[in-house]
C-alpha positions as CSV (number, residue, x, y, z in Angstrom):
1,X,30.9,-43.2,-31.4
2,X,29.8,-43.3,-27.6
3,X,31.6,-45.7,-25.3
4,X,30.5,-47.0,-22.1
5,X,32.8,-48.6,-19.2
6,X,31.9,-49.0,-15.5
7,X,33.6,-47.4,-12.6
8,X,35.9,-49.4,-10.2
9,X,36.0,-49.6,-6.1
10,X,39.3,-48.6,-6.4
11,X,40.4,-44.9,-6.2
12,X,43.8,-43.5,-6.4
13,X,43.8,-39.9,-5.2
14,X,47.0,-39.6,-4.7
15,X,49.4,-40.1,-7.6
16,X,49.5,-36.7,-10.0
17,X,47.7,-36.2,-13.2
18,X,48.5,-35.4,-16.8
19,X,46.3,-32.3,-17.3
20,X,44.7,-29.5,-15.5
21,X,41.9,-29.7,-17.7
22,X,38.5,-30.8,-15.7
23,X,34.9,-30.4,-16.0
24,X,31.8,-30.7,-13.6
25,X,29.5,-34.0,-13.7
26,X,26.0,-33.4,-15.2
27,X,24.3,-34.6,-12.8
28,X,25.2,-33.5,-9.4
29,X,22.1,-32.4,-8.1
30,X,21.4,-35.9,-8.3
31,X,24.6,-36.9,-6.6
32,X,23.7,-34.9,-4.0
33,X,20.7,-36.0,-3.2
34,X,21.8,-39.8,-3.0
35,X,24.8,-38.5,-0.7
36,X,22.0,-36.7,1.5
37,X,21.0,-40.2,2.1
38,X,23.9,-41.7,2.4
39,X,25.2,-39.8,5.2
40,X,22.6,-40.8,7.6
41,X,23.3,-44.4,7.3
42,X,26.0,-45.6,10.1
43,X,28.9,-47.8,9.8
44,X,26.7,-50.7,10.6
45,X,24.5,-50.1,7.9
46,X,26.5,-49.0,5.2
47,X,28.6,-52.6,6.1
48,X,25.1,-54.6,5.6
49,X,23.7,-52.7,2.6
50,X,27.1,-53.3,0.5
51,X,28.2,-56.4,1.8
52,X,31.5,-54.8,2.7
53,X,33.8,-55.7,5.8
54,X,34.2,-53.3,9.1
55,X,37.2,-51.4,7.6
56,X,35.4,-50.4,4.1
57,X,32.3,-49.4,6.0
58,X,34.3,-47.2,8.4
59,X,36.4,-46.2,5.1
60,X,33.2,-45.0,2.7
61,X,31.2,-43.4,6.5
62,X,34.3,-41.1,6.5
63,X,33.8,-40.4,2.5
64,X,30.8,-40.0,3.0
65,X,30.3,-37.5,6.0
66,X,33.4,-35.8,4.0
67,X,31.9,-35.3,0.3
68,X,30.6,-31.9,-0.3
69,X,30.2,-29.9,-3.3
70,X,32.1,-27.6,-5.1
71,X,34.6,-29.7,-7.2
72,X,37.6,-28.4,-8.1
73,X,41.5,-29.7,-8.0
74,X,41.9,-29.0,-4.6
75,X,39.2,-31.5,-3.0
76,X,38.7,-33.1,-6.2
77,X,40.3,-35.4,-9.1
78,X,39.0,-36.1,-12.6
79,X,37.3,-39.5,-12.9
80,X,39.1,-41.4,-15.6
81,X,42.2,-40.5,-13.3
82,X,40.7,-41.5,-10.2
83,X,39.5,-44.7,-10.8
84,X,42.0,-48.0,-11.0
85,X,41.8,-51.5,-11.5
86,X,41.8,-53.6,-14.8
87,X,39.6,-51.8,-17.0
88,X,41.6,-48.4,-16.4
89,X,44.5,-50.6,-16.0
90,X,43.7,-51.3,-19.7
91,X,43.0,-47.6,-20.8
92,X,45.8,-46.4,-19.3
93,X,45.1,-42.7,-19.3
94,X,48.5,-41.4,-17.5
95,X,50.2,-42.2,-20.8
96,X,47.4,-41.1,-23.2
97,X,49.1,-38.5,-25.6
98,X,47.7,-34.8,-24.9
99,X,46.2,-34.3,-28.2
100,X,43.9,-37.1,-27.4
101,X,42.5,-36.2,-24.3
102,X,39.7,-34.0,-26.0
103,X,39.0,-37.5,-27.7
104,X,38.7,-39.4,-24.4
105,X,36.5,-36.8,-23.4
106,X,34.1,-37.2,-26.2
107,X,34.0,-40.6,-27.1
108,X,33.6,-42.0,-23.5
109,X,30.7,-42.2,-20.6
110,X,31.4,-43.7,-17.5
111,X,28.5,-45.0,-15.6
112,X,28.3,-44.8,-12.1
113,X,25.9,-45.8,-9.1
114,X,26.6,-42.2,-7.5
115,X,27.2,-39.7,-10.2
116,X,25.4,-41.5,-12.8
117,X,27.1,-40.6,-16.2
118,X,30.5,-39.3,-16.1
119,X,32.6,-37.7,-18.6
120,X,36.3,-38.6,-18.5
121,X,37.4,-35.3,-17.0
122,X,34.5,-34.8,-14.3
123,X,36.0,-34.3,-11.5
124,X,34.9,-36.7,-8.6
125,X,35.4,-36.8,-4.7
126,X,36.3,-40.6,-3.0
127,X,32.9,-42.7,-2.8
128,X,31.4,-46.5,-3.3
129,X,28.3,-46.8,-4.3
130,X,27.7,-49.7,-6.6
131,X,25.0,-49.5,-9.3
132,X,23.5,-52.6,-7.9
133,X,23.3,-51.4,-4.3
134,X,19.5,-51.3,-2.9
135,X,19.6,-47.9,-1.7
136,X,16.2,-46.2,-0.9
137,X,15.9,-43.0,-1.7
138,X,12.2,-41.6,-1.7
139,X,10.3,-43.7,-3.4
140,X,12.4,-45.3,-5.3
141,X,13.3,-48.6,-3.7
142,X,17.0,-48.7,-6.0
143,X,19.5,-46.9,-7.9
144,X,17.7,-48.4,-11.3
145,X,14.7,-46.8,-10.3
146,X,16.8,-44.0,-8.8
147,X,17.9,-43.0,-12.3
148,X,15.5,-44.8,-14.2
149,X,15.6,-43.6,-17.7
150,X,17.8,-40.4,-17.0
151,X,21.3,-41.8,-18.2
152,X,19.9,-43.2,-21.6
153,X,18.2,-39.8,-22.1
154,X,21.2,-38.3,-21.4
155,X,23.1,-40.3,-24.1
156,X,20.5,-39.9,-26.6
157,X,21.2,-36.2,-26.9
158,X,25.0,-36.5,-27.3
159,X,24.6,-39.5,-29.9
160,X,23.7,-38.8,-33.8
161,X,21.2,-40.6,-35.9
162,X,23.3,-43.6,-36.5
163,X,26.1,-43.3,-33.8
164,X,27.4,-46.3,-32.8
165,X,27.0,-46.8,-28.8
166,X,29.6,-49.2,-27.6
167,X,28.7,-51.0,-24.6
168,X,31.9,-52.2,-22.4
169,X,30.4,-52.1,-19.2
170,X,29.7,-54.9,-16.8
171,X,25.9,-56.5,-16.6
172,X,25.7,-54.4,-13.3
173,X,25.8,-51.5,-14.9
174,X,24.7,-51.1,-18.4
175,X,21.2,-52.3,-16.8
176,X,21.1,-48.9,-15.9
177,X,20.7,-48.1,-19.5
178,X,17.1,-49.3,-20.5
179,X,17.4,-50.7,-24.0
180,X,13.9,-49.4,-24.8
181,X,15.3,-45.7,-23.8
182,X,17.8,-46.1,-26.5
183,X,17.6,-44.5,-29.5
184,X,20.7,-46.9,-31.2
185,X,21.4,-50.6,-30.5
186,X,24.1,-51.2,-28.2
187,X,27.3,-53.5,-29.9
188,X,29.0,-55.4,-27.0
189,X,32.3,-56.6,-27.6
190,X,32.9,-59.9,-25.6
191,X,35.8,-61.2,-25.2
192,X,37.2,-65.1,-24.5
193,X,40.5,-66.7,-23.8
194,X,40.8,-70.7,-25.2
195,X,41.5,-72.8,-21.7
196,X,40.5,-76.4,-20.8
197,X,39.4,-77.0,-24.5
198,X,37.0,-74.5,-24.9
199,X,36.7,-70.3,-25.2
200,X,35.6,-68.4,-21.9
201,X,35.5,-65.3,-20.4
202,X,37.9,-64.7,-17.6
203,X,36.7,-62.2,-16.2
204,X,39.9,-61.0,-15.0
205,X,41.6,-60.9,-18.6
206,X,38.0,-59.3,-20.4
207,X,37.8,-56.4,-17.5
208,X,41.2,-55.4,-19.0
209,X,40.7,-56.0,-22.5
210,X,37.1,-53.5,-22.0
211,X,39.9,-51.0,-21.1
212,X,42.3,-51.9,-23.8
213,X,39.8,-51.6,-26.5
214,X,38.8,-48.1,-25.3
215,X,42.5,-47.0,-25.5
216,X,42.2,-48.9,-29.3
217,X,39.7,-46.9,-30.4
218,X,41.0,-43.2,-28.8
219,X,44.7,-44.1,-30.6
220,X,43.4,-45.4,-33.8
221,X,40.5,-42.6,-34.1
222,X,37.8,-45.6,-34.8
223,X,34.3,-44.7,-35.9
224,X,32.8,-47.9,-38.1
225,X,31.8,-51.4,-37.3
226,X,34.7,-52.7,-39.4
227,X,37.5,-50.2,-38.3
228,X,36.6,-51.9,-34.2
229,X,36.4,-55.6,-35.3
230,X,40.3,-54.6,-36.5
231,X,41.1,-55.1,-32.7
232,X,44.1,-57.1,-32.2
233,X,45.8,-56.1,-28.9
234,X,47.1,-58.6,-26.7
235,X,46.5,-61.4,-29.1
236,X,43.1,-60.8,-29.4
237,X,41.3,-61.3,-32.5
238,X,37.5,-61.1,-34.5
239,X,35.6,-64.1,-34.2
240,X,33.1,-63.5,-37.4
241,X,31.5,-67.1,-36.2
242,X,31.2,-66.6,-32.7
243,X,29.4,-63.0,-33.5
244,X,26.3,-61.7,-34.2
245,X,24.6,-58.0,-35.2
246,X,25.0,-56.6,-31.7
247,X,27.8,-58.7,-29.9
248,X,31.3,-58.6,-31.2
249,X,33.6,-61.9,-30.1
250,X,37.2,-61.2,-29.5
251,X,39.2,-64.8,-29.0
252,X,42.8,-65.8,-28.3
């Protein structure tokens, strides 16, 4: 089993982490490349081409000017670490028991706009680049083109005839993943709260719930169809009638 999330806009380099253990993102050449092009866009510009205030441009300029390869501990902090907010809220990784770690590390893929697919323990340097962002680069007029059909290649030679590929990523980002590059179906678990007479997704409560079913499936060592519609955390439960082959309703 393969399981995707998206990154977050918030970073937390500063609090300690768990384990020394760290490996290198695949695709840095890449990274580096897009950074190349980054760096020669000014405050201004970085402000209109993410939409982002004064501050966060002046914030991400400085990240950028600053990022430079080689990774290690010293300049450097392992992605499932780094990131925050309510999916990683959900995951929790700080309190992830050691002897699971190397199961984090298998099982899940982080996609991302700059690094395109990280494994748990890549080590990362501070950055925002959103998958969505209309960054030129070359010839190709987006990150989607950017990457194109590079990240689904890459999953198809880590997943088995068979593997299940979960999808917990945000619209955003599993576009990034061409279904037609995929050599499995992606099953995307969705999940709804009941309010105002009807079931919705908050987005708020689901971006959390991605993250708690990612720590559900590292705890409870799940592999089948049937073993992840057994998620109950939270009050969350199956929906067989609000489902279908390749989307998986959670309720409460």
């Amino acid at each position: 089993m393969k399981i995707i999330i998206s990154p977050a806009k918030s970073l937390d380099f500063e609090s300690k982490v768990t384990t020394d253990v760290y490996t290198q993102p695949r695709f840095l050449e890449q990274s580096e490349k897009l950074n190349k092009k980054l760096k020669t866009l000014s405050r201004k510009k970085l402000s209109e081409l993410m939409k982002i205030s004064d501050d966060l441009a002046s914030l991400n300029y400085d990240r950028n000017q600053d990022w430079q390869p080689p990774f290690s501990l010293d300049n450097a902090k392992q992605a499932v670490f780094a990131f925050t907010g309510e999916v990683y809220r959900g995951i929790d990784a700080s309190s992830i028991s050691e002897d699971k770690i190397p199961v984090l590390q298998e099982k899940l893929r982080i996609l991302s706009g700059l690094y395109g697919l990280l494994k748990p323990l890549d080590l990362i340097q501070p950055y925002r680049l959103e998958m969505g962002t209309k960054l030129k680069v070359g010839r190709r007029e987006n990150l989607y083109k950017f990457w194109d059909t590079t990240l689904a290649e890459s999953l198809n030679e880590e997943l088995g005839d068979g593997e299940l590929l979960i999808n917990l990523a945000s619209t955003e980002y599993f576009k990034a993943l061409p279904k037609k590059a995929l050599k499995v179906p992606m099953i995307t678990p969705v999940f709804k709260d009941f309010k105002n007479g009807q079931y919705k997704t908050i987005m708020t409560f689901a971006k959390k719930a991605r993250g708690l079913m990612v720590r559900y499936i590292i705890d409870n060592n799940v592999e089948t169809l049937e073993e992840l519609k057994g998620f109950d955390v939270e009050g969350y439960g199956f929906s067989e009638e609000m489902s279908t082959e390749t989307e998986l309703v959670f309720t409460r």
